[in-house]
C-alpha positions in Angstrom: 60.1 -57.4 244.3 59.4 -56.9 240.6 58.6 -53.9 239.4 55.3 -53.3 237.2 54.1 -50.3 235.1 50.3 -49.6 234.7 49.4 -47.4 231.9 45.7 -46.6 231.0 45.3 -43.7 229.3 49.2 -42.5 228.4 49.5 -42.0 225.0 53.6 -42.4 223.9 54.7 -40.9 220.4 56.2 -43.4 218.2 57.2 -42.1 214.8 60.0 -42.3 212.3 61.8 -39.7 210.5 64.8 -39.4 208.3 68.7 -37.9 209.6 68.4 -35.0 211.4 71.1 -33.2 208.7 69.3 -29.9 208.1 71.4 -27.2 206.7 71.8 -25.0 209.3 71.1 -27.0 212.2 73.1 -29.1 214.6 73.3 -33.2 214.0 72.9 -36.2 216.2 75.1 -39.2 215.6 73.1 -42.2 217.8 75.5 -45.3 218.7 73.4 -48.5 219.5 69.9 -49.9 218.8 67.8 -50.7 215.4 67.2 -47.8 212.9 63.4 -47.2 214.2 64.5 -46.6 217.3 66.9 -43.8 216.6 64.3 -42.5 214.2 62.2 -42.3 217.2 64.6 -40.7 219.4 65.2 -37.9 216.5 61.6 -37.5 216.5 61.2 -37.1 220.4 64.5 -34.4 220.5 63.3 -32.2 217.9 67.0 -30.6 217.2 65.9 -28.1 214.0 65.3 -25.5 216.7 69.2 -26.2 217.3 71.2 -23.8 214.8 74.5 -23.9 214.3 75.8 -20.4 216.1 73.6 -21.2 218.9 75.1 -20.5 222.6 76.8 -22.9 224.7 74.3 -21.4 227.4 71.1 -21.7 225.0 72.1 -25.2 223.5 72.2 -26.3 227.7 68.4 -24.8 228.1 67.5 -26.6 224.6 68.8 -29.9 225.5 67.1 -29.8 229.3 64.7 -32.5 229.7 65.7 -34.9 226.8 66.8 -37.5 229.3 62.8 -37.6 229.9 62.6 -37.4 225.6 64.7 -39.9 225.5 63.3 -42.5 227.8 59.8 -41.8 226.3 61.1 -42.4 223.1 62.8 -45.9 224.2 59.4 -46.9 226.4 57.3 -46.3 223.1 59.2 -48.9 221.4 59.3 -51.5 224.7 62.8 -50.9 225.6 62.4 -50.2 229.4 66.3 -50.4 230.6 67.9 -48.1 228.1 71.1 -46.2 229.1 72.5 -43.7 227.4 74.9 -40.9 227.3 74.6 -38.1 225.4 77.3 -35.3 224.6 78.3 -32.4 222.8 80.8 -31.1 220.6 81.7 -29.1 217.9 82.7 -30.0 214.5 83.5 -28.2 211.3 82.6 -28.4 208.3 82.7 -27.0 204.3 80.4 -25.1 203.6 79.9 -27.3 200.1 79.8 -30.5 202.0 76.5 -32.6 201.4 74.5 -34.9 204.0 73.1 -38.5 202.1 70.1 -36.8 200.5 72.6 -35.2 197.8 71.6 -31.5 200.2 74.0 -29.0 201.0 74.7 -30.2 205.2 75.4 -26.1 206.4 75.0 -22.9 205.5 76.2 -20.5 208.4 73.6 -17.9 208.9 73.9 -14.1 208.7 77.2 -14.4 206.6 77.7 -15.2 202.8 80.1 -18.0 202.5 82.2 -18.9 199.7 82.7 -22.1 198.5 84.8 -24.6 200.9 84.7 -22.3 203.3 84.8 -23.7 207.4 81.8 -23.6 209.2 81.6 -24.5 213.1 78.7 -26.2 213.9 77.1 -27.9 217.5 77.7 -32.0 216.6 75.7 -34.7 219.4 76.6 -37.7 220.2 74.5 -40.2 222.0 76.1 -43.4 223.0 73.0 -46.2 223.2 72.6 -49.6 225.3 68.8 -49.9 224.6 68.6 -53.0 226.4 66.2 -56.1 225.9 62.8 -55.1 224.5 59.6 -56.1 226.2 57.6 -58.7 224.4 53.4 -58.9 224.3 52.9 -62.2 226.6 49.5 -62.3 226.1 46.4 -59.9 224.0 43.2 -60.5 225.1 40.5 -58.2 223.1 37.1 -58.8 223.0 33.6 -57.3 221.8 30.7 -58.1 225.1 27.2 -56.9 224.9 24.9 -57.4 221.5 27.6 -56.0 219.0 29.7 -59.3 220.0 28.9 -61.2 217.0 28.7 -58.3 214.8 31.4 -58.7 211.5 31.7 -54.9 212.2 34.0 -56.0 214.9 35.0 -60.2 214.3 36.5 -59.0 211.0 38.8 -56.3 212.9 39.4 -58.8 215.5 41.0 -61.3 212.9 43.4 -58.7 211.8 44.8 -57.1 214.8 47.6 -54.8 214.3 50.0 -57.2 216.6 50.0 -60.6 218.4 51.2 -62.3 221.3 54.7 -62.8 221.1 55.2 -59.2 218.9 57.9 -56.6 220.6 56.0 -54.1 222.4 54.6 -50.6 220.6 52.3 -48.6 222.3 51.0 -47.4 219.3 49.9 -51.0 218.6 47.6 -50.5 221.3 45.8 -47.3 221.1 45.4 -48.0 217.3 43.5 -50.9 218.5 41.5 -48.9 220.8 40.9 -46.5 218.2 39.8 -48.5 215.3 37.3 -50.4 217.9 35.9 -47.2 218.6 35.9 -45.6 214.9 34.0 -49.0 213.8 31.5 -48.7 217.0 30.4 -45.1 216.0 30.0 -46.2 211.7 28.2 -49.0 212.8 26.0 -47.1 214.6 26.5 -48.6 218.8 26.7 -45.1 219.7 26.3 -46.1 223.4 29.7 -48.1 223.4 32.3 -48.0 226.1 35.5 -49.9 227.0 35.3 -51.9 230.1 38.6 -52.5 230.1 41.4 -51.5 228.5 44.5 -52.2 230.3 48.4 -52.2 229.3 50.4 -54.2 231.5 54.0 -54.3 231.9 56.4 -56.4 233.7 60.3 -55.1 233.8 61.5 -58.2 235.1 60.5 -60.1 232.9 60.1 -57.3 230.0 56.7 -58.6 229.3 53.4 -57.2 228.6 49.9 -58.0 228.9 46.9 -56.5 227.0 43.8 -56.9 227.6 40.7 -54.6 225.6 37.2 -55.3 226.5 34.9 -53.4 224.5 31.1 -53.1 226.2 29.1 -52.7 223.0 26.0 -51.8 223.7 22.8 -51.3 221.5 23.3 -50.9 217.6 21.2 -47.9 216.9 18.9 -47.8 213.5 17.9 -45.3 210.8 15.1 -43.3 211.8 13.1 -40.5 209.5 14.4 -40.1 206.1 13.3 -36.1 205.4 14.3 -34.6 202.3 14.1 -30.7 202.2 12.7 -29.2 199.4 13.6 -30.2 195.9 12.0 -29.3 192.6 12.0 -33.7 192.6 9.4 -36.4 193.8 10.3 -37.5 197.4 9.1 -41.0 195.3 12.2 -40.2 192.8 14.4 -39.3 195.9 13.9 -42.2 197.7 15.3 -44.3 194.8 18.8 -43.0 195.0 18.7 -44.1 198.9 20.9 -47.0 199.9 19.5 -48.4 203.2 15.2 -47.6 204.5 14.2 -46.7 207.7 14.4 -49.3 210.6 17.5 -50.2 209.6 20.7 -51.1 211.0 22.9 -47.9 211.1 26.0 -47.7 209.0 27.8 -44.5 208.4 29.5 -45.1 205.3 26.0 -45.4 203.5 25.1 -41.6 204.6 28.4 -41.0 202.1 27.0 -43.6 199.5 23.7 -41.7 199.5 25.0 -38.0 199.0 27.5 -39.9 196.2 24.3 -41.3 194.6 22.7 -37.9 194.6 25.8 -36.4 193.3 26.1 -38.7 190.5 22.1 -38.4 189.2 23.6 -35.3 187.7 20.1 -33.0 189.0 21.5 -31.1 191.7 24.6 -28.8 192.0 25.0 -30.0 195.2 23.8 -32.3 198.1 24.2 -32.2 202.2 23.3 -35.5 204.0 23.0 -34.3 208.1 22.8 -36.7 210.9 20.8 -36.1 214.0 22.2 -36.7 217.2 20.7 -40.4 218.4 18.0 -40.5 220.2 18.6 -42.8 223.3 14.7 -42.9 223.5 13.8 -44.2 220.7 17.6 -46.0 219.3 17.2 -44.3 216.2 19.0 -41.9 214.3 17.2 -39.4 212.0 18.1 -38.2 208.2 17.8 -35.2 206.6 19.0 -34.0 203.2 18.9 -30.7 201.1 19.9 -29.8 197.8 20.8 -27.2 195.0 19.4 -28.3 191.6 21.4 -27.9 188.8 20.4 -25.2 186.1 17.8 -27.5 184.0 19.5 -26.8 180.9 23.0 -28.0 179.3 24.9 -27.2 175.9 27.3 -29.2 174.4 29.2 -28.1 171.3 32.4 -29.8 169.5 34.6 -30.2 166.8 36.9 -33.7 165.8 37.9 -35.9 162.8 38.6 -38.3 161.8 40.2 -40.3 158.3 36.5 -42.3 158.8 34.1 -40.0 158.9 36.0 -36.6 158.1 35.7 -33.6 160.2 32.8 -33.3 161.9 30.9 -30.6 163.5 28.5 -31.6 166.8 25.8 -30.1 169.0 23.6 -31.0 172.3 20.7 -29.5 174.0 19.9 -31.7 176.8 17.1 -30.9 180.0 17.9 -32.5 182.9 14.4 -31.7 184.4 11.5 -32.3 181.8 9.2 -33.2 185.7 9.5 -33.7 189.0 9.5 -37.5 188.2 13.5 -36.2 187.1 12.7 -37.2 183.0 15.1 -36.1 180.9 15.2 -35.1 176.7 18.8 -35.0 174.9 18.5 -33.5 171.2 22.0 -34.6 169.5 23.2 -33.9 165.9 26.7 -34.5 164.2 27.7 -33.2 161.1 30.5 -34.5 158.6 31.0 -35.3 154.9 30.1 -39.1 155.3 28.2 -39.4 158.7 25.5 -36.7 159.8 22.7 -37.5 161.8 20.1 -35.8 164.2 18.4 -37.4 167.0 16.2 -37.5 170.3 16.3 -38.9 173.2 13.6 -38.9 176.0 14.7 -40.8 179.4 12.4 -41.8 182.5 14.4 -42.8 185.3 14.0 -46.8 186.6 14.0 -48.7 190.1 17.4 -47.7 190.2 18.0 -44.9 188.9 21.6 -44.9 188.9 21.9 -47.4 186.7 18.1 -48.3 185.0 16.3 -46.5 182.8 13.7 -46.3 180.2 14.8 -44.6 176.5 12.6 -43.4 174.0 14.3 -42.4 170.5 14.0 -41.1 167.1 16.6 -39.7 164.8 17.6 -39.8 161.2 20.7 -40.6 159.7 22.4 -39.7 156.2 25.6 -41.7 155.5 27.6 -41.5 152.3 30.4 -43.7 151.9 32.7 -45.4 148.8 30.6 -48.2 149.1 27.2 -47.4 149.8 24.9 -44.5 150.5 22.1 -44.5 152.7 19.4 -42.3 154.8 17.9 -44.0 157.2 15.1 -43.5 159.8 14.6 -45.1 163.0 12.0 -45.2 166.4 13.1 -47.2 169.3 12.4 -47.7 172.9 14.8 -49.2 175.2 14.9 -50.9 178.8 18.5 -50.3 179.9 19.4 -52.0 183.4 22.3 -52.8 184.9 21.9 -57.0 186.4 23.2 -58.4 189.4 26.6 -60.0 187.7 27.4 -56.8 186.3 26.6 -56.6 182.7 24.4 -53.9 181.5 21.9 -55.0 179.4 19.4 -53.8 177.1 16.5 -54.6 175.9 15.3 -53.2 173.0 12.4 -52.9 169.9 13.4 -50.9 166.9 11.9 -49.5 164.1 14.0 -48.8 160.9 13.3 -47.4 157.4 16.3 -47.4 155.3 16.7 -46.2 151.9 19.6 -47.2 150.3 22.1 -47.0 146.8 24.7 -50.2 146.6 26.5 -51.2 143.7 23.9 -48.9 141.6 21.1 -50.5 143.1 18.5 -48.6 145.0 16.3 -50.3 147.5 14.2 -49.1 150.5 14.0 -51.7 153.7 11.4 -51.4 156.6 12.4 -53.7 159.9 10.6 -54.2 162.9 13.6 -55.5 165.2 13.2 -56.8 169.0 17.0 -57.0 170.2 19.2 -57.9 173.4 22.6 -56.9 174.3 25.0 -57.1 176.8 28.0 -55.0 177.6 30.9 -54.9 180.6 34.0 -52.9 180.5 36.6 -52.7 183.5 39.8 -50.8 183.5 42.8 -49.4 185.9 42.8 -45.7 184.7 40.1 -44.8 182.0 42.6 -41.9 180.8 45.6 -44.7 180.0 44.8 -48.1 180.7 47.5 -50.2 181.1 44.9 -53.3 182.1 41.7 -53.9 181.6 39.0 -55.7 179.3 35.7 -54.4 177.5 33.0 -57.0 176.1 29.8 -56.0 174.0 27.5 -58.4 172.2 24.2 -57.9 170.5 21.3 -60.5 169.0 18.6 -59.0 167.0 16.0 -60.4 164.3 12.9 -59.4 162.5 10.2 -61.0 161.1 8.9 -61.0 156.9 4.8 -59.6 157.0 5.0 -58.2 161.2 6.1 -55.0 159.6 9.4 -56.3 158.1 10.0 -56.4 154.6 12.9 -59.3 155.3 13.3 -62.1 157.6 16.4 -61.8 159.8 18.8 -62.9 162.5 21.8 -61.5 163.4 24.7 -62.0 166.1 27.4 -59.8 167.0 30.2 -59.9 169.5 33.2 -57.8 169.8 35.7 -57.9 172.3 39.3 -55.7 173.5 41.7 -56.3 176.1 44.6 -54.5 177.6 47.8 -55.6 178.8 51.4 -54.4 180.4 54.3 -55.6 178.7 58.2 -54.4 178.6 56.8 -50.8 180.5 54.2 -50.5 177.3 50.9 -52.2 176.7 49.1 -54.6 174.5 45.8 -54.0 172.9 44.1 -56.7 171.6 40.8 -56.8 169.9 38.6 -58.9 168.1 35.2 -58.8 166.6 32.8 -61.7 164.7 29.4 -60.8 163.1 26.8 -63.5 161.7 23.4 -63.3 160.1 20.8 -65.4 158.9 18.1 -64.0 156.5 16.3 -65.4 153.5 16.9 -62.4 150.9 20.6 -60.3 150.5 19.3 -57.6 148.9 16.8 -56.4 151.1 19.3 -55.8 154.3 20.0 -52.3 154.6 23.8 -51.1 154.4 23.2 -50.0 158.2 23.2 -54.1 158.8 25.3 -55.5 156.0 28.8 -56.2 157.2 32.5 -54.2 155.8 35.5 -53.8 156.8 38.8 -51.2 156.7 38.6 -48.1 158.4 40.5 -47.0 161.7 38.4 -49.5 164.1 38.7 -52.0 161.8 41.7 -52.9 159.2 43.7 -50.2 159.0 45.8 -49.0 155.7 42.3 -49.6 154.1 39.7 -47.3 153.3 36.4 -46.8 155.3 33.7 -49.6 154.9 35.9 -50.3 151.4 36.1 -54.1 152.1 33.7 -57.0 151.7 32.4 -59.3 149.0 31.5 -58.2 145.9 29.0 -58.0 142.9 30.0 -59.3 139.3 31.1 -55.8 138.2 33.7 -55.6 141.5 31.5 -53.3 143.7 31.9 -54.2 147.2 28.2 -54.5 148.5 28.9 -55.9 151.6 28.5 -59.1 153.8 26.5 -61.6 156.0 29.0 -62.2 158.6 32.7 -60.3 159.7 35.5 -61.5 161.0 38.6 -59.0 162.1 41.2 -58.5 164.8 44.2 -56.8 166.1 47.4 -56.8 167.9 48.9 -53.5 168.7 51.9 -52.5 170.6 52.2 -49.3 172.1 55.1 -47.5 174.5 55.1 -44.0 176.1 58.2 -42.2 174.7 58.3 -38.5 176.5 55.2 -37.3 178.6 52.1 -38.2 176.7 53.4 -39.1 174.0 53.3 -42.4 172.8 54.8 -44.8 169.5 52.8 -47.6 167.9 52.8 -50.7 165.9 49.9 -53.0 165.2 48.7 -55.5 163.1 45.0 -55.9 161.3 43.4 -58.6 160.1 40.1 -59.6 158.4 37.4 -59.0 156.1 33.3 -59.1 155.5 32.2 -62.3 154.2 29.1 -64.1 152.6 29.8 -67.7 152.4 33.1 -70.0 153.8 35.2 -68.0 150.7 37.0 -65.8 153.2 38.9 -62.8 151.4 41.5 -62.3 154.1 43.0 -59.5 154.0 46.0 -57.7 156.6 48.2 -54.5 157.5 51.0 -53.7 159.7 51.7 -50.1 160.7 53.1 -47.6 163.1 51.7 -44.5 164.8 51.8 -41.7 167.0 49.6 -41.7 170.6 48.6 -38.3 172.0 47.0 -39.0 175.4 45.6 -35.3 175.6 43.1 -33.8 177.8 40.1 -35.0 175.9 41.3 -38.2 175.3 43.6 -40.2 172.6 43.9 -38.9 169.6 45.6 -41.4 167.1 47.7 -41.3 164.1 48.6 -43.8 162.4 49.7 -45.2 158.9 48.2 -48.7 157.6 50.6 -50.9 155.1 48.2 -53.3 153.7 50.3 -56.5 153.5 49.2 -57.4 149.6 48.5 -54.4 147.9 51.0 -52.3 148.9 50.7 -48.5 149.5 49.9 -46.6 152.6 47.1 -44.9 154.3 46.9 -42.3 156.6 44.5 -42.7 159.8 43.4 -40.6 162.2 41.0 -41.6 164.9 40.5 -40.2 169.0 38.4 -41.5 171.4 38.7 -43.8 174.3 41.0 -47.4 174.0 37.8 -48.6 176.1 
């Protein structure tokens, strides 16, 4: 009569270790069966409680019972006819030698040992014929009741830990158990129950049959949605939620709404409870609380840069102007070329993670070999982030510029409607090695509706980032166009230069573009520049460069073009890159010096 083996509940350890070799403990040398196994075995003996000087007498009363280890260890893994003998010696060794991990194998206790000396030190042996392993004959697992259809569960289903046919682990099948209960209770069928859930095993034959049946039950719902009290609109509040009431039940959304919450940047910090579920009603109730933030934030810094100089910058922003969560932001950067002074007044959107409405006003004073300039500007803004993942914004802007070119002063007023698109995506924002960032920008005004000119113009810059010979490649382009009836009446802000450390390196800032009769650059219609730049970490953060440049500002189809090769020096610090860099232009000669920081996208 064959024998057959019925477990339902019995839960066998199956795990692997490494060489029991500690260095003052007695080892195991296994004879016979597949490395996992042994590992297994190891696992189920536990022998670090075995030191070296340990008893005869002890080591007996340590090593009672593993006949039962053992076999557990062996039925774990299917092997159901294993025989073994296990036995006991002592062995000596140096007290220098080392096990394979490069670690000293014994250091005999409570004495101080000099180098080679002898140790004595309890050795086993265990002498394995595991036998033939059971296989899985057949898996039957299913999903009854109105979860049965559910993806929750079909998608598990496709991907089952093992198959008929598999050798036998019964960790295989309580991990199956256990991920069919883990989904039940996210998913919200808090009533669920297994029917069934049988592991059959036939020594004969050494085969096993599985069968899991999983009685569903109903998929409770989201019931009352309460949020404590908040210095917020409950009408803000509910914006940040990601599922309503009446709704299926998912628990990974209770984590997406406190993450929400977390990220809206008004509260110090957020606890999302779930209710027990109400059998009555199938629903399961909501309640949040938070701790508001202090309503006012500071920011103050100091950079350079061989563009702009150094610069000085400070921030007052409120992160509460209402309860409908508006915010202000006053911003202003000083530096010997660029210093401006803004504000900022935001009203939160449908969704307010990611849509928003952004009033603005500023004034700007910039001051460079080419031009100089003092604009001011008033501008609201619909930023919102669309369904293929672009963020996009659209925009009306008001500019007044006055500004001195080539000697010539002139004063410009736009009226300009605008649309832009951006998308970045990158494996580590601190040191991408991959990754891709996209912007482009249409925007146009109109002679007599305000304007003093009649314009069009198209931008669209691009980078990408690549791994190559354990360094990376960063790649970037950029291509501006404009239409307009009258040169001299586009403001420096929207004419076109190149050079700098974004642009053409080993050139000064803005110092490139067409120019006037008397050589002044005034600047261009349209741009055109790239750049190929190599770049290989060389100790810690540090990293060396080269790169190449390219381009120039244009007017017409006579294209100046003008290039650079350099090297330089990447410090990936704590607040980002800061870069260093010297530009050879290609037909000049000479060098400059450039230093630059801020993200690569």
């Amino acid at each position: 009569m064959s024998k057959r083996v019925k477990h339902l509940t019995a839960i066998l350890l199956c795990c692997t270790c490494g060489q029991v070799t500690a260095n003052d403990n007695a080892t195991l040398v296994i004879h016979g069966g597949k490395s996992t196994l042994q590992d297994n075995i190891r696992a189920h003996l536990a022998l670090n409680d075995i030191a070296c000087d340990l008893s005869e007498a002890k080591l007996r009363g340590q090593l009672r019972g593993s006949d039962d280890k053992i076999s557990e260890a062996l039925r774990a893994l299917g092997y159901y006819h294993g025989k073994w003998t296990l036995t006991k010696s002592i062995e000596k060794r140096l007290a220098q030698d080392t096990d394979k991990s490069g670690l000293s194998a014994v250091t005999k206790p409570l004495q101080r040992l000099k180098k080679n000396d002898e140790i004595e030190c309890w050795q086993l042996e265990l002498a394995l014929q595991p036998g033939p392993v059971t296989k899985i004959a057949t898996l039957d697992v299913g999903i009854e009741g109105p979860g049965k259809s559910d993806a929750v569960f079909l998608d598990y289903l496709q991907k089952l830990p093992t198959k008929a046919g598999n050798d036998l682990r019964h960790s295989d099948y309580e991990d199956i158990k256990k991920e069919i209960s883990q989904r039940a209770r996210n998913a919200g069928y808090f009533d669920g129950k297994f029917s069934q859930h049988n592991l059959d095993i036939n020594t004969d034959t050494n085969t096993a049959a599985i069968t899991i049946t999983y009685q569903s039950g109903a998929r409770y719902l989201f019931g009352d949605i309460t949020f404590g009290p908040s210095l917020l609109n409950d009408s803000l509040l509910v914006r940040y939620l990601p599922f309503q009431s009446n709704t299926p039940f998912e628990a990974d959304k209770l984590i997406t709404l406190q993450n929400n919450l977390v990220s809206s940047n008004y509260f110090e910090s957020v606890s999302v409870d779930q209710d027990n579920p109400d059998a009555n009603s199938g629903k399961v109730a909501t309640y949040i609380s938070t701790t508001p933030k202090k309503e006012y934030e500071t920011t103050a810094g100091i950079g350079a840069s061989t563009d702009t100089g150094p610069r000085l910058s400070y921030g007052l922003r409120n992160r509460r102007v209402n309860a409908d969560g508006d915010t202000y932001q006053i911003s202003s950067q000083y530096s010997p070329i660029l210093s401006n002074i803004g504000y900022q007044y935001s009203q939160p959107g449908t969704k307010p993670l990611t849509d928003k409405t952004v009033w603005s006003t500023g004034v700007q004073q910039k001051d460079t070999d080419t031009s100089e300039s003092t604009s001011y500007r008033a501008e609201v803004a619909l930023i919102s982030l669309i369904d293929s993942g672009w963020v996009q914004t659209l925009s009306l802007k008001f500019l007044r510029e006055n500004f001195e070119i080539a000697n010539v002063d002139n004063t410009s007023t736009l009226l300009m409607p605008g649309l832009a698109y951006a998308r970045s995506k990158a494996n580590d924002r601190r040191y991408p090695t991959q990754g891709w960032r996209i912007t482009t920008a249409v925007r146009g005004a109109l002679d007599g509706v305000v304007s003093s000119v009649s314009l069009a113009q198209f931008e669209l810059d691009g980078k990408i980032i690549f791994p190559l010979l354990g360094g990376r490649v960063i790649s970037r382009g950029g291509l501006g166009i404009t239409a307009l009836d009258d040169f001299s009446e586009l403001p420096a802000s929207l004419r076109f230069f190149a050079g700098g450390d974004n642009s053409v390196r080993g050139f000064a800032y803005e110092s490139l573009g067409p120019e006037d009769s008397a050589g002044e650059v005034i600047g261009g219609k349209h741009r055109l520049t790239g750049s190929l730049e190599y770049d290989h970490r060389v100790w810690g953060d540090f990293a060396l460069a080269t790169f190449y440049d390219a381009g120039n500002a244009f007017d017409t189809s006579d294209f100046t073009f003008y290039s650079s090769m350099g090297i330089g020096l990447r410090w990936f610090s704590p607040i980002g890159p800061i870069r260093v860099d010297f530009g050879f232009p290609l037909k000049d000669g000479g060098f400059r010096f450039h230093l630059s920081m801020g993200p690569d996208l």
